[in-house]
MINU-458685 format. One record per atom (N, C-alpha, C): atom name; y, x, z; residue number from 0. Coordinates in nm, 4 decimals. Atoms other than C-alpha are relative to their C-alpha. Example, Ala and Ser with C-alpha at 12.3 -4.5 7.8 and 13.67 -1.06 7.14 Angstrom:
<lummar N&y -0.1190&x 0.0890&z 0.0000&lomar 0>
<lummar CA&y -0.4500&x 1.2300&z 0.7800&lomar 0>
<lummar C&y 0.1200&x 0.0900&z 0.0000&lomar 0>
<lummar N&y -0.1190&x -0.0820&z -0.0060&lomar 1>
<lummar CA&y -0.1060&x 1.3670&z 0.7140&lomar 1>
<lummar C&y 0.1090&x -0.0770&z 0.0730&lomar 1>
//
This chain:
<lummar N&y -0.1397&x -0.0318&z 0.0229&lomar 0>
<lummar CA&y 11.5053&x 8.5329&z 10.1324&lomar 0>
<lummar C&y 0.0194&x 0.1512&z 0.0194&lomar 0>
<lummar N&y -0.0023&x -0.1657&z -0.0199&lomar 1>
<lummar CA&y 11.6123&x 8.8969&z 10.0785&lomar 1>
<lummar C&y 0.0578&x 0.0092&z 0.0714&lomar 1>
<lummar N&y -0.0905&x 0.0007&z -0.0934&lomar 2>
<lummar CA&y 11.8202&x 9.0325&z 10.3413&lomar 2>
<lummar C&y 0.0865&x 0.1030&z -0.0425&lomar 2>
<lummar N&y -0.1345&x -0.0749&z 0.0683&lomar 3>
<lummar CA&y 12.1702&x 9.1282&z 10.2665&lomar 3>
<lummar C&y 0.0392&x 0.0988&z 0.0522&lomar 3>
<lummar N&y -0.0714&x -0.0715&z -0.0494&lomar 4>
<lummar CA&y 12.3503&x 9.4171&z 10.3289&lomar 4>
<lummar C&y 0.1050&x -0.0496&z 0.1110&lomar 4>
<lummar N&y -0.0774&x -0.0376&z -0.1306&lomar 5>
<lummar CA&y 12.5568&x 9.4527&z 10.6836&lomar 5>
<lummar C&y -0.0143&x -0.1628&z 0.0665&lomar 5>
<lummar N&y 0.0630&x 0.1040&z -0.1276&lomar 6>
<lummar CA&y 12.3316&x 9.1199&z 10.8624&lomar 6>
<lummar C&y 0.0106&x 0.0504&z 0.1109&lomar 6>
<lummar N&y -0.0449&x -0.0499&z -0.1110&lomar 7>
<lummar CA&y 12.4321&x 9.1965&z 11.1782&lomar 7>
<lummar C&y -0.1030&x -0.0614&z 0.1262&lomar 7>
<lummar N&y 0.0994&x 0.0763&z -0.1106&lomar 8>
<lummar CA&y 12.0976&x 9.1316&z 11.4485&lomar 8>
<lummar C&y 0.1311&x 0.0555&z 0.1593&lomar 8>
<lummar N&y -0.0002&x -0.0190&z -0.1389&lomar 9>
<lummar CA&y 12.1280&x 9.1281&z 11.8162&lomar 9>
<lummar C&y 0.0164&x 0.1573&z 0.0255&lomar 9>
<lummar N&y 0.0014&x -0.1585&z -0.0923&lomar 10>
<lummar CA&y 12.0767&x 9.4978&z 11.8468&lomar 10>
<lummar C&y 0.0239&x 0.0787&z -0.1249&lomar 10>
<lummar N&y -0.0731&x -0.0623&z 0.0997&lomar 11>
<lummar CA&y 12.2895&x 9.5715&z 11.5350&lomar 11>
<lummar C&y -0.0537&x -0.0299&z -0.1746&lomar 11>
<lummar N&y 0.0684&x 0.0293&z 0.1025&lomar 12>
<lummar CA&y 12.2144&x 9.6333&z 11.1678&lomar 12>
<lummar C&y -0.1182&x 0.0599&z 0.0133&lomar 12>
<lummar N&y 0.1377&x -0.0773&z -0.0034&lomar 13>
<lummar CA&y 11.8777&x 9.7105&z 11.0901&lomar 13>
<lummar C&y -0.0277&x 0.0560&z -0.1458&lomar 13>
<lummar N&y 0.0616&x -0.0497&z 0.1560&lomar 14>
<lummar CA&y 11.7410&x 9.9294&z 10.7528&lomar 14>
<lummar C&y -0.1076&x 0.0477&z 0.0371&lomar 14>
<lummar N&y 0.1069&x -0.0860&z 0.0136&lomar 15>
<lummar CA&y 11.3935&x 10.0783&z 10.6703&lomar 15>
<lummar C&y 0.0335&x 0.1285&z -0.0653&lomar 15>
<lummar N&y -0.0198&x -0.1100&z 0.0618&lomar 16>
<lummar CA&y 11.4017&x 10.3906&z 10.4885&lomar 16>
<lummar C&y 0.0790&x -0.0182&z -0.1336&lomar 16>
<lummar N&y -0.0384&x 0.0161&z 0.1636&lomar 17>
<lummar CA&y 11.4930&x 10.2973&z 10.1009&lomar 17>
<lummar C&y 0.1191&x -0.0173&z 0.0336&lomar 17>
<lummar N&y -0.1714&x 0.0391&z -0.0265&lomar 18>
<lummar CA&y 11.8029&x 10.0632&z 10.1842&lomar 18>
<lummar C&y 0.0771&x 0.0444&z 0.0964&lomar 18>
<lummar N&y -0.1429&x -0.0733&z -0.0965&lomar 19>
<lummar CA&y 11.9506&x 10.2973&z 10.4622&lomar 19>
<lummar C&y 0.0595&x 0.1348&z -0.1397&lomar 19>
<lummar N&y -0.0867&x -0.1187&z 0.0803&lomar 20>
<lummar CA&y 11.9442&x 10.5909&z 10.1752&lomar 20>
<lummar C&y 0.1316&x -0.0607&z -0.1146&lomar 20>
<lummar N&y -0.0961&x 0.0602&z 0.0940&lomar 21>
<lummar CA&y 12.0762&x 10.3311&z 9.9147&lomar 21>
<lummar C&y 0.1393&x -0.0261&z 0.0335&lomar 21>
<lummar N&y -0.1501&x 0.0835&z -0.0202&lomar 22>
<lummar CA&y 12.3327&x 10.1733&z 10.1268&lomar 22>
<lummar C&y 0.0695&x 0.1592&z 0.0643&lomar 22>
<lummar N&y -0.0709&x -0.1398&z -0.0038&lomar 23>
<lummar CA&y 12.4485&x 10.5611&z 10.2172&lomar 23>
<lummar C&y 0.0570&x 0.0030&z -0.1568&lomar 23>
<lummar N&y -0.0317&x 0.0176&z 0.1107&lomar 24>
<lummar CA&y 12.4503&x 10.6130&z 9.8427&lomar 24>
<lummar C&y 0.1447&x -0.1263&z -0.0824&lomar 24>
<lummar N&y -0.1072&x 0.0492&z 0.0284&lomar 25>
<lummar CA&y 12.6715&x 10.3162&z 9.7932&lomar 25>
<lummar C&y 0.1449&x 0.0010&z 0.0298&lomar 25>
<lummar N&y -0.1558&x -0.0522&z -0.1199&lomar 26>
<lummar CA&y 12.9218&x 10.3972&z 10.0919&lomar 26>
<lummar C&y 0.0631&x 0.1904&z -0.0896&lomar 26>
<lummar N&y -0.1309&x -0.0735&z 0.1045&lomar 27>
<lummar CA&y 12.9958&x 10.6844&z 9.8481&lomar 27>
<lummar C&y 0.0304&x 0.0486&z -0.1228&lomar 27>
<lummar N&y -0.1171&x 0.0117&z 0.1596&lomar 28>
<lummar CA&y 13.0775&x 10.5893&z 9.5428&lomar 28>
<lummar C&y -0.0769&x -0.0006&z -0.1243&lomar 28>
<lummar N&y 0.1105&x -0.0511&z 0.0799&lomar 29>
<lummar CA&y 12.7422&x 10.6591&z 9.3640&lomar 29>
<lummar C&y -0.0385&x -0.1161&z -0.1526&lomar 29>
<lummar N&y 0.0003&x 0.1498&z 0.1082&lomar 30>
<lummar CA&y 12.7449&x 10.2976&z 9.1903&lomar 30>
<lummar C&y 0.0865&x -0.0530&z -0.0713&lomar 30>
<lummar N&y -0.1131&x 0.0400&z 0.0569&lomar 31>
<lummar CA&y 13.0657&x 10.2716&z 9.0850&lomar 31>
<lummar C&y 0.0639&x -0.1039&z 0.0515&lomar 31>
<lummar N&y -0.0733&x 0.1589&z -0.0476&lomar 32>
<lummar CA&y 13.2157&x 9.8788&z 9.0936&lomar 32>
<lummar C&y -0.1513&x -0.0641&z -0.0097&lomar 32>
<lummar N&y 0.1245&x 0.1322&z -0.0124&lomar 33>
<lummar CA&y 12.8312&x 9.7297&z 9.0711&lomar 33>
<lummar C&y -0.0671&x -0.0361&z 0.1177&lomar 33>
<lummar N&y 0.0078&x 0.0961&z -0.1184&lomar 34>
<lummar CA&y 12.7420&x 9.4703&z 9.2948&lomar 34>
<lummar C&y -0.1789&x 0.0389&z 0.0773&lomar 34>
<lummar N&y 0.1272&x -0.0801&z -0.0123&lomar 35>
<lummar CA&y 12.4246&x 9.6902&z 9.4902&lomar 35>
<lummar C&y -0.0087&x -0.0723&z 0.1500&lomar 35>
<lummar N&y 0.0999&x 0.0144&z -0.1307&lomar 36>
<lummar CA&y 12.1865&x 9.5121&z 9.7755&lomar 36>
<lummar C&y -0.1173&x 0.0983&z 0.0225&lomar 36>
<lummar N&y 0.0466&x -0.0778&z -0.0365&lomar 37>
<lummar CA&y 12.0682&x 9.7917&z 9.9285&lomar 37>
<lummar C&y -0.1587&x 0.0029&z 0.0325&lomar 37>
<lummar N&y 0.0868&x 0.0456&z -0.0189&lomar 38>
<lummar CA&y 11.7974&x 9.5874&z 10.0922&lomar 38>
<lummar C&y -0.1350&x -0.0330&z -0.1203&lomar 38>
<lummar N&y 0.0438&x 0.0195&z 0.0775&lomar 39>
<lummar CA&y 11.6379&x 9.5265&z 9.7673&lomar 39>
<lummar C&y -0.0700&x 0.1009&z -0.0558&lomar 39>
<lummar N&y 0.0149&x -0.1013&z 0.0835&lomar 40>
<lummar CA&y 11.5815&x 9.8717&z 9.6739&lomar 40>
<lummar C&y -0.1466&x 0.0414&z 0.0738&lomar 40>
<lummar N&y 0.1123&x -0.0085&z -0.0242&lomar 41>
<lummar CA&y 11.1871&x 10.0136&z 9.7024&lomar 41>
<lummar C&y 0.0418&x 0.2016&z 0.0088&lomar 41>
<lummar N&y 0.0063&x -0.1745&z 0.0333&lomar 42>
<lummar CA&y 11.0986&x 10.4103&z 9.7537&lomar 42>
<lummar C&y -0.0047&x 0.0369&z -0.1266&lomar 42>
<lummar N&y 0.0716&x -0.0399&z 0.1741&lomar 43>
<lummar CA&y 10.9947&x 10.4344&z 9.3845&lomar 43>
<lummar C&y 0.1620&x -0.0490&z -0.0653&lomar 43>
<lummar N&y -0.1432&x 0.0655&z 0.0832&lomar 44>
<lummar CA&y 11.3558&x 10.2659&z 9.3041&lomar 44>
<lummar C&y 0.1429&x 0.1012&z 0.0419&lomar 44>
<lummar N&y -0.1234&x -0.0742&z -0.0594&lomar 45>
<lummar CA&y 11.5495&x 10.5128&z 9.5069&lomar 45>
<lummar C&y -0.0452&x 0.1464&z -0.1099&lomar 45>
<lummar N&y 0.0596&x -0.1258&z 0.0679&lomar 46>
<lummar CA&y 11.3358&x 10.8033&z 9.3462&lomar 46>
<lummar C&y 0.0741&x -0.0259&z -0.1123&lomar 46>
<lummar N&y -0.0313&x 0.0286&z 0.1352&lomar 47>
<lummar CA&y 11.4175&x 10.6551&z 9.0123&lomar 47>
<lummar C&y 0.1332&x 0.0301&z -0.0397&lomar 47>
<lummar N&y -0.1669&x -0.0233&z 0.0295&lomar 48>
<lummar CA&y 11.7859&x 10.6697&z 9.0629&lomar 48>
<lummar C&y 0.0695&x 0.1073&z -0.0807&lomar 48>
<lummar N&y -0.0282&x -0.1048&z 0.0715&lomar 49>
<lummar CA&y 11.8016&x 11.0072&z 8.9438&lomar 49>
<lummar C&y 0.1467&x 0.0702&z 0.0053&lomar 49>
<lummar N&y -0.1490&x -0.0295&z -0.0259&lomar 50>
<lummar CA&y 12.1386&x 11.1139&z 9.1054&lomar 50>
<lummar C&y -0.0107&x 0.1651&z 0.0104&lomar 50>
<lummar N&y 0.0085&x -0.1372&z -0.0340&lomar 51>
<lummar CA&y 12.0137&x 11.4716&z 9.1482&lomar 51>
<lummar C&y 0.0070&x 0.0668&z -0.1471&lomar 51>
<lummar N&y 0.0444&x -0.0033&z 0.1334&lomar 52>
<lummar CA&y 12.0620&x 11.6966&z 8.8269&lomar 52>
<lummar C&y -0.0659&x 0.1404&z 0.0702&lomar 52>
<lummar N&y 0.1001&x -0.1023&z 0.0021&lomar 53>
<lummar CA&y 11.7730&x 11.9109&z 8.8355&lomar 53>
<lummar C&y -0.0036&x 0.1211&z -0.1197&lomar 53>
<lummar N&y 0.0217&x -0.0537&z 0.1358&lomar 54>
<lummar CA&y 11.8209&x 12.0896&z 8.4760&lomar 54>
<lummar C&y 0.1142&x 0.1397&z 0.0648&lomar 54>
<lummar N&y -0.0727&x -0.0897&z -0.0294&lomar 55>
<lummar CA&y 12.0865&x 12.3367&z 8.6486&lomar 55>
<lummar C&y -0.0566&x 0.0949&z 0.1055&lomar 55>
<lummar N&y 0.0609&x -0.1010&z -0.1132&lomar 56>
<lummar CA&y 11.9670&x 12.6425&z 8.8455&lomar 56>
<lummar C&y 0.1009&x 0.0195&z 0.1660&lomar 56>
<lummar N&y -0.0735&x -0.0124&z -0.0964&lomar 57>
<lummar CA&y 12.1267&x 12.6860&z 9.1851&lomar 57>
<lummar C&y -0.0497&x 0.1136&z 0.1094&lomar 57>
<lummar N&y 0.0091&x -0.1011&z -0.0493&lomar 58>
<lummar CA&y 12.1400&x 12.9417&z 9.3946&lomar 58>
<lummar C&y -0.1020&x 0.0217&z 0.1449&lomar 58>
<lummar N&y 0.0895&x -0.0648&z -0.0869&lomar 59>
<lummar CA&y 11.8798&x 13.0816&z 9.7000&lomar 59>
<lummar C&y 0.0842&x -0.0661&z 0.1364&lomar 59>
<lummar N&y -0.0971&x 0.0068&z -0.1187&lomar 60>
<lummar CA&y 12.2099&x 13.0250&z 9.9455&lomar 60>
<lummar C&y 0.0238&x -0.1954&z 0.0325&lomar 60>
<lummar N&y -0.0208&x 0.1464&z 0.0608&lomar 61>
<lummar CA&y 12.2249&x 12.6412&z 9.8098&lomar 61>
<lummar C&y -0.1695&x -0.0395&z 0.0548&lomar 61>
<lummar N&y 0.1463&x 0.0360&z 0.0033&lomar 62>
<lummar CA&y 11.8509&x 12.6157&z 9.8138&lomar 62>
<lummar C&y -0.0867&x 0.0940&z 0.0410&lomar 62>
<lummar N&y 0.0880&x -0.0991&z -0.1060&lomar 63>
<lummar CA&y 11.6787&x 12.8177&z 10.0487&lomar 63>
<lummar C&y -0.1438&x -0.0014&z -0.0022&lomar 63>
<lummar N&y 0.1236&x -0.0316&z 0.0408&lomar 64>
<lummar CA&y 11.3324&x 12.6999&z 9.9988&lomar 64>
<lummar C&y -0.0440&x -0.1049&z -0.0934&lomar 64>
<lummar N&y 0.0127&x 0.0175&z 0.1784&lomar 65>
<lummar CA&y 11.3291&x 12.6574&z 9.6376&lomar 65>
<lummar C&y -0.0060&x -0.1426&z -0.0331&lomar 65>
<lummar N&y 0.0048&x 0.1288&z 0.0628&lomar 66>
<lummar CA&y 11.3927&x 12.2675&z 9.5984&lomar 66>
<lummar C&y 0.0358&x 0.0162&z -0.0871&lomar 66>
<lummar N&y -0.0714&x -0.0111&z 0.1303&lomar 67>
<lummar CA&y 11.5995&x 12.3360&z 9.2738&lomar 67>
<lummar C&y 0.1108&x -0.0659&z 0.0261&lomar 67>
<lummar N&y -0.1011&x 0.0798&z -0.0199&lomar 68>
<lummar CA&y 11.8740&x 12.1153&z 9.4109&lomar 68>
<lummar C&y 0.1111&x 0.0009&z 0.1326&lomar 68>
<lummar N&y -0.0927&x 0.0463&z -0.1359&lomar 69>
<lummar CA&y 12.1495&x 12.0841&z 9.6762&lomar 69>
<lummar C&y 0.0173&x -0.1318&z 0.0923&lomar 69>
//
């Protein structure tokens, strides 16, 4: 069984890496109205997302050591 977003253990919620960035990502706004289990999502699926636009240059002050992105 997958495990749903905001299961609530004994010593709170729990995420691994992927579905804490996803379920950040969803808390703002990134998905629109679609119905997103955070839990579901893999490293290679978060990568994929492609929320960053890379094709725009940004500045030194923005990006200090040269990711291309903010």
């Amino acid at each position: 069984m997958v495990e749903k977003q905001g299961w609530v253990y004994s010593d709170g919620e729990s995420y691994t890496c992927s579905p804490f960035v996803t379920g950040i990502y969803k808390a703002a706004g990134l998905f629109g109205n679609l119905e997103i289990n955070p839990s579901e999502f893999t490293p290679r699926d978060v990568y994929m997302l492609d929320f960053f636009d890379l094709k725009n240059p940004v500045s030194d002050k923005c990006s200090p050591k040269g990711l291309g992105y903010c």
